[in-house]
C-alpha positions in Angstrom: 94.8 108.3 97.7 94.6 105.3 95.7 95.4 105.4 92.0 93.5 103.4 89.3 95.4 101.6 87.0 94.2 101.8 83.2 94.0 98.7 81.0 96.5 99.8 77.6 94.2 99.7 74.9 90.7 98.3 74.7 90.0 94.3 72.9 87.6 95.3 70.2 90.7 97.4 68.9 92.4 95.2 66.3 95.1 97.0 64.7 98.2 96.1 65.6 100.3 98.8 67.7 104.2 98.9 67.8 105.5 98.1 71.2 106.5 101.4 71.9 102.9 102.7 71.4 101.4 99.8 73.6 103.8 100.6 76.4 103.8 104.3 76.4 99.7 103.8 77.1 100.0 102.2 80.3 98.9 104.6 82.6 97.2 105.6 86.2 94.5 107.9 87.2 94.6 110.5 89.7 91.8 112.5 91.8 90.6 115.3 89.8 91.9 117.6 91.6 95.6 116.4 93.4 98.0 114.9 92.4 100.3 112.7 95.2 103.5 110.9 95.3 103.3 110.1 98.5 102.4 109.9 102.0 103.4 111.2 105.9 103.6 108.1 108.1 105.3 108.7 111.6 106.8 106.2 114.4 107.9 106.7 117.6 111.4 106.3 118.3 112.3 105.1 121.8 115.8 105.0 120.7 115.8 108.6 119.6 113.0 109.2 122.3 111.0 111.4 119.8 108.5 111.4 117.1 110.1 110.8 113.5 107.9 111.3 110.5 108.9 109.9 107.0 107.8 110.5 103.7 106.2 107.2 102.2 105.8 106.9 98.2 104.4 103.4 97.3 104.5 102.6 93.2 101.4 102.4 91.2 101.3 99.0 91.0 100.7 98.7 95.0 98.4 101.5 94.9 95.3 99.2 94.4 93.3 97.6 97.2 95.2 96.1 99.4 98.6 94.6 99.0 98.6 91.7 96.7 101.6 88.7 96.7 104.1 91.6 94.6 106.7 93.3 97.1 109.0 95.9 96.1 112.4 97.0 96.9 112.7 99.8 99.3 114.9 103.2 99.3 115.6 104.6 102.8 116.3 108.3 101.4 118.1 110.5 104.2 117.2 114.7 103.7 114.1 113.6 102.9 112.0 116.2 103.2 115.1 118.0 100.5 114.9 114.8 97.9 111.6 113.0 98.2 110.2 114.6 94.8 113.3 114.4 92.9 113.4 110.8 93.7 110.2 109.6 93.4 109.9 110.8 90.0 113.4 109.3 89.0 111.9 106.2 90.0 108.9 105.9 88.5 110.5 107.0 84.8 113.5 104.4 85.3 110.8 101.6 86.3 107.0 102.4 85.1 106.8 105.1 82.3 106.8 104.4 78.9 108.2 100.8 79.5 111.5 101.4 81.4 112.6 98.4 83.1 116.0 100.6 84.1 115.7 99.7 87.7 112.8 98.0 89.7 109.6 99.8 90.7 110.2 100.5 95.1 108.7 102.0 97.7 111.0 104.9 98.5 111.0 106.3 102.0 112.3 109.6 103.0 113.5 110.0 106.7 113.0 113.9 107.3 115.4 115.7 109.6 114.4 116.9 113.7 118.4 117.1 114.3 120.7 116.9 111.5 123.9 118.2 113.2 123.5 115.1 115.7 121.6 112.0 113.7 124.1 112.5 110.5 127.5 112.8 111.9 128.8 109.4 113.1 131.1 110.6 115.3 132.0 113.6 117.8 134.1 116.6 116.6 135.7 119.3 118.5 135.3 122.9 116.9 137.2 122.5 113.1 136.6 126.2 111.5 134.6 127.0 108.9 133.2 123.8 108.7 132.3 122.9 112.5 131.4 125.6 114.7 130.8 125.3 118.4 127.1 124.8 117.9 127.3 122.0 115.7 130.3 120.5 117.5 128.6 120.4 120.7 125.3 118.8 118.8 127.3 116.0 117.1 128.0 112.5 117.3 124.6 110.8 116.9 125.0 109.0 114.2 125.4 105.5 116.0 122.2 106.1 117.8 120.6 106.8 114.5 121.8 103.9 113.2 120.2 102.2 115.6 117.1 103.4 115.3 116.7 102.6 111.6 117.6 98.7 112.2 115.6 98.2 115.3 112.6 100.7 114.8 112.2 102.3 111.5 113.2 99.1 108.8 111.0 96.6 111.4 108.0 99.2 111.0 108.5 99.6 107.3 108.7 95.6 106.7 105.8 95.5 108.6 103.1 97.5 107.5 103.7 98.0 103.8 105.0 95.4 100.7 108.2 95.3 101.2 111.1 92.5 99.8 114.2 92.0 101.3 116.8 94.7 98.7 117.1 97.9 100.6 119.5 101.1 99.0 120.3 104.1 101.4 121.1 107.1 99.9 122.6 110.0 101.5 124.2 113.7 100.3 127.1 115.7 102.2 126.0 114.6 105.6 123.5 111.6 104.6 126.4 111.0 102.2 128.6 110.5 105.6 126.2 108.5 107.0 125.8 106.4 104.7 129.5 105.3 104.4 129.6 105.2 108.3 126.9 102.4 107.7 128.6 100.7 104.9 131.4 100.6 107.1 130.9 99.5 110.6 127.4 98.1 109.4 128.0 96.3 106.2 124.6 94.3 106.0 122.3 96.7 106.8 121.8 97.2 103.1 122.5 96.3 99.8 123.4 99.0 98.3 124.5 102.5 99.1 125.1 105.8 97.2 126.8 108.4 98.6 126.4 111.5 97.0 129.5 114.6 98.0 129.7 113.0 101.2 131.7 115.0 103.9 134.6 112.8 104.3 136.5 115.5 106.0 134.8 115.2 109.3 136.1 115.4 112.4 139.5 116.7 111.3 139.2 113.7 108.7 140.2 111.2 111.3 136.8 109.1 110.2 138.0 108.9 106.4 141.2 107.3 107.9 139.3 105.2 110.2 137.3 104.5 107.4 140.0 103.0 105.1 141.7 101.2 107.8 138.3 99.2 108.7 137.8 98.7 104.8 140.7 97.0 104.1 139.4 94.1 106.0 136.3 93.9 104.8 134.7 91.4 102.2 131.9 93.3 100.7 131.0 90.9 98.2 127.2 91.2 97.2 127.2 95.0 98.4 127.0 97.8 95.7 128.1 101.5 96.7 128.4 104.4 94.2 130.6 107.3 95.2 129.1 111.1 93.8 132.3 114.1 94.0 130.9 117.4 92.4 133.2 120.5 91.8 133.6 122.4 94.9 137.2 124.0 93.8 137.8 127.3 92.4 137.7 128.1 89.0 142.0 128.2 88.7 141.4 124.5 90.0 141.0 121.1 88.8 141.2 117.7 90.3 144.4 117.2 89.3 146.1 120.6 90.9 143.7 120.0 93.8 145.3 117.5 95.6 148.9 119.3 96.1 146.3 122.2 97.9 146.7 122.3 101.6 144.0 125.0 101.9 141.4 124.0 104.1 138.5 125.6 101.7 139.3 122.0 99.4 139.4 119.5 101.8 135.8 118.5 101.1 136.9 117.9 97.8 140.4 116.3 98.5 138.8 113.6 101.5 136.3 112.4 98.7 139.3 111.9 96.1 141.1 110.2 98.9 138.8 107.5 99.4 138.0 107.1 96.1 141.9 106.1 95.7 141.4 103.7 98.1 138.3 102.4 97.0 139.5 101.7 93.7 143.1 100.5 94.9 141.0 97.8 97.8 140.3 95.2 95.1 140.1 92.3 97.9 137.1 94.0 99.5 134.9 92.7 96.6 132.8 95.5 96.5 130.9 96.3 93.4 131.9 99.8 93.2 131.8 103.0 90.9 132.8 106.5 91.1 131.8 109.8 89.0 133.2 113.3 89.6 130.8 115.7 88.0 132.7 119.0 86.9 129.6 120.8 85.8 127.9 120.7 88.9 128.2 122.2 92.4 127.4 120.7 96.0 123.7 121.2 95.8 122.7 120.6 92.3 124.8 117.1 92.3 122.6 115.2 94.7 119.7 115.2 91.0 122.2 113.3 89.0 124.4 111.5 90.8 121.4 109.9 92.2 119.9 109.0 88.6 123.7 107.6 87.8 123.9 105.8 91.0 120.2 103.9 90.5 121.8 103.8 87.0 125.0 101.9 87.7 123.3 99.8 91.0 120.2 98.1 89.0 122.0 97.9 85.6 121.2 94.0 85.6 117.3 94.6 85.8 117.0 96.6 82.2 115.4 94.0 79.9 116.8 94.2 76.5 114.9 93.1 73.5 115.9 94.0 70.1 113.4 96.1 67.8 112.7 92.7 65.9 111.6 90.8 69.0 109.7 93.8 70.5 107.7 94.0 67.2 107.4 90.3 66.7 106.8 89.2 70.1 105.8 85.5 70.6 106.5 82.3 73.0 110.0 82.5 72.4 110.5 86.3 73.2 108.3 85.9 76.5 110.4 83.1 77.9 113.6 85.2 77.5 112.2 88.0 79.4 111.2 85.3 81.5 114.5 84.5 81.7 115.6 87.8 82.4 113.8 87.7 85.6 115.0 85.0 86.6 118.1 86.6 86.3 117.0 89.9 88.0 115.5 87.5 90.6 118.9 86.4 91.4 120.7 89.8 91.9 117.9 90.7 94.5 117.5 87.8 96.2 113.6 87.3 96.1 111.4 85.7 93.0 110.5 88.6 90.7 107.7 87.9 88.3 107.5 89.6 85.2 106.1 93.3 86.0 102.3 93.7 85.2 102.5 96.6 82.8 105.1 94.1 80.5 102.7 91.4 80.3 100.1 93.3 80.2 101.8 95.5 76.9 102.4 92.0 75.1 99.1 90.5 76.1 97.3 93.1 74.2 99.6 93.0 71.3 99.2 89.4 71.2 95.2 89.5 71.0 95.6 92.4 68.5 97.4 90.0 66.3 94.7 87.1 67.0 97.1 85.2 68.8 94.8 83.6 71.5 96.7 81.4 72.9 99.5 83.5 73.8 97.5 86.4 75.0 95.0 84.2 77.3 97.9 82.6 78.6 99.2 86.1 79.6 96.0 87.9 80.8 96.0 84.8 83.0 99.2 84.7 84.2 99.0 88.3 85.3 96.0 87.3 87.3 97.9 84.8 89.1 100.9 87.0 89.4 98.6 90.3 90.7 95.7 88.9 92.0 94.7 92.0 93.7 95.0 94.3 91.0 91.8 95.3 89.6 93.6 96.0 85.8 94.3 92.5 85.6 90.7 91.2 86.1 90.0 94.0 83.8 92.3 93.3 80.6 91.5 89.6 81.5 87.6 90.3 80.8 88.3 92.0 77.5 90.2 89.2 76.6 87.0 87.1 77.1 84.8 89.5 75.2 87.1 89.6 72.5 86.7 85.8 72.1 83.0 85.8 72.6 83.4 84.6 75.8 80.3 86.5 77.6 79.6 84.5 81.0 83.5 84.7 81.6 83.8 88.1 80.5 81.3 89.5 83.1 82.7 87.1 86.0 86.0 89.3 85.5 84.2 92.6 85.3 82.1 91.9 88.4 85.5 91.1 90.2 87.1 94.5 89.0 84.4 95.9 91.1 84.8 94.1 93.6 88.3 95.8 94.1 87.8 99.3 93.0 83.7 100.2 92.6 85.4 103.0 90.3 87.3 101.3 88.4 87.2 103.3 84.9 85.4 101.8 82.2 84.6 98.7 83.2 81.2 99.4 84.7 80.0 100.6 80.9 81.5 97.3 79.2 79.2 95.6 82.5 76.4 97.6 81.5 76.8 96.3 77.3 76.9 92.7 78.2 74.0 92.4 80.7 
């Protein structure tokens, strides 16, 4: 389904709006009667030498017809089919609603599961009781080939047919948490950023976690981002201080994660930009909700554009070319031009016509066109820009394009229909 996007607030209304107002009204239509956050796609895997299906959730801004020049980080989500929602609506609140510019809007794809036991465990392990029974010994050791298939297959496929830019994250929990420190480890580049959420560090008797440190210490990770979730899987009589003098094997979990955070934060040569957060009010299966908000948190803290109350009410020339600025900056970080999202310039283009400031709002309008030239809001909020100046001629020209992109484009057919 493709989503509409809505222009903020119409040109004929005057009255100046506080930012927060203006940016709240930003908004997308949906059918009547779903509402979707995503998408099945599916690829064959000759690697894997099956079917794999993944969960595809594009953000509004690509919804439109057809991809336009804007590209958009992309989140490989392992337990997908357990985490899509969660995470697609983290996503769009830190980067779309009511403003947020707390991380970037991304595509987020979540790779469902046809074998856990084998794709999500790096490595073989004999029988280790309770955790690895004979069943799921005898399954393991995939995770190499699963590896594989996500850089040969599934990242190609992704790159190709939707917008994506270069800045990948891979997140993982208890098993996908494993995984993905298997492929910070032994496949550094793959992405730029990890977070590994509980992640079950006492495989295989725990000899990975100590093959794990030992390739780390060599390693310069500089450029690569990687936050590390524990939750409280100790008895109540414990804490994570009297936890690591237990020999029990029922805290291992816990004790393996604790481990290599001590390394992590002792392995300053490594470069890595790194954080940790134990969170003592949540088990192993609620964690994977907020350590993931933390951990898109603490990885995109340089995107959130800051303006102060003063400039946010007063915006002009100066304000726009420090956020700008600030995307030039952001640009930096990911590696790719970022323009200045559409729903921002669109928020201070209307509050700059509201306040008769025609210069400064044309010049927006316009440069949203030329930033989203396949977004039909754009032509849309560009032709209420020329109505508002009595520009007619140009005013339907932009109309008639909205059309041209989305035939149902709200409103704009009745704003046609008052000017012919």
């Amino acid at each position: 389904m493709i989503n509409k996007l809505v222009h903020p607030v119409s040109s004929r209304k005057t009255i100046f709006l506080f930012i927060f107002l203006i940016l709240t009204t930003f908004g997308f239509a949906q059918n009547k009667n779903t509402i979707q956050i995503g998408t099945v796609d599916s690829i064959f895997s000759k690697v894997l030498n099956e079917n794999r299906k993944v969960w595809i959730h594009l953000p509004k801004s690509a919804q439109n017809t057809g991809f336009g020049k804007q590209k958009y980080p992309v989140v490989y989500l392992l337990d997908g089919d357990g985490h899509f929602s969660s995470v697609v609506g983290m996503i769009e609140e830190l980067s779309e609603v009511n403003g947020n510019t707390l991380c970037p809007e991304m595509i987020v794809v979540g790779i469902t599961n046809t074998n856990r036991n084998r794709d999500l465990t790096p490595t073989h392990s004999d029988v280790d009781l309770p955790f690895v029974p004979k069943n799921l010994s005898e399954q393991s050791g995939g995770g190499e080939k699963f590896v594989e298939f996500l850089e040969k297959e599934l990242i190609p496929y992704i790159d190709s047919k939707y917008p994506t830019a270069p800045y990948k994250t891979l997140i993982g929990h208890s098993f996908g948490g494993l995984t993905a420190i298997n492929i910070l480890t032994n496949h550094s580049n793959l992405f730029n950023s990890y977070i590994a959420i509980d992640p079950s560090m006492w495989w295989d008797h725990q000899k990975f976690l100590a093959e794990t440190q030992k390739k780390l210490a060599s390693k310069n990770l500089a450029n690569v981002s990687l936050f590390l979730a524990a939750a409280n899987t100790m008895d109540a009589a414990m804490d994570v201080v009297k936890v690591r003098k237990d020999t029990t094997v029922f805290t291992r979990h816990i004790r393996s994660i604790l481990d290599l955070n001590d390394f992590l934060k002792q392995n300053k040569k490594s470069n890595l930009n790194y954080q940790y957060k134990y969170y003592n009010d949540d088990n192993h299966g609620s964690v994977p909700l907020i350590a993931t908000y933390d951990g898109l948190r603490f990885i995109f803290e340089f995107n959130q554009l800051k303006l102060s109350i003063p400039e946010q009410i007063n915006f002009n020339k100066a304000v726009f070319i420090k956020i700008e600025k600030h995307f030039e900056e952001v640009s930096k970080h990911l590696g790719y031009k970022v323009s200045v999202p559409e729903n921002t310039v669109n928020a201070y283009a209307y509050q700059s016509l509201s306040k008769k400031d025609m210069d400064l709002a044309g010049y927006l309008f316009k440069l949203n066109v030329t930033n989203y030239p396949n977004s039909p809001n754009v032509y849309d909020s560009l032709g209420d820009f020329y109505e508002a100046t009595g520009d007619k001629k140009n005013a339907i020209i932009s109309y008639e394009k909205v059309l041209v992109l989305d035939k149902n484009f709200p409103e704009t057919k009745g704003k046609l229909e008052k000017l012919k």
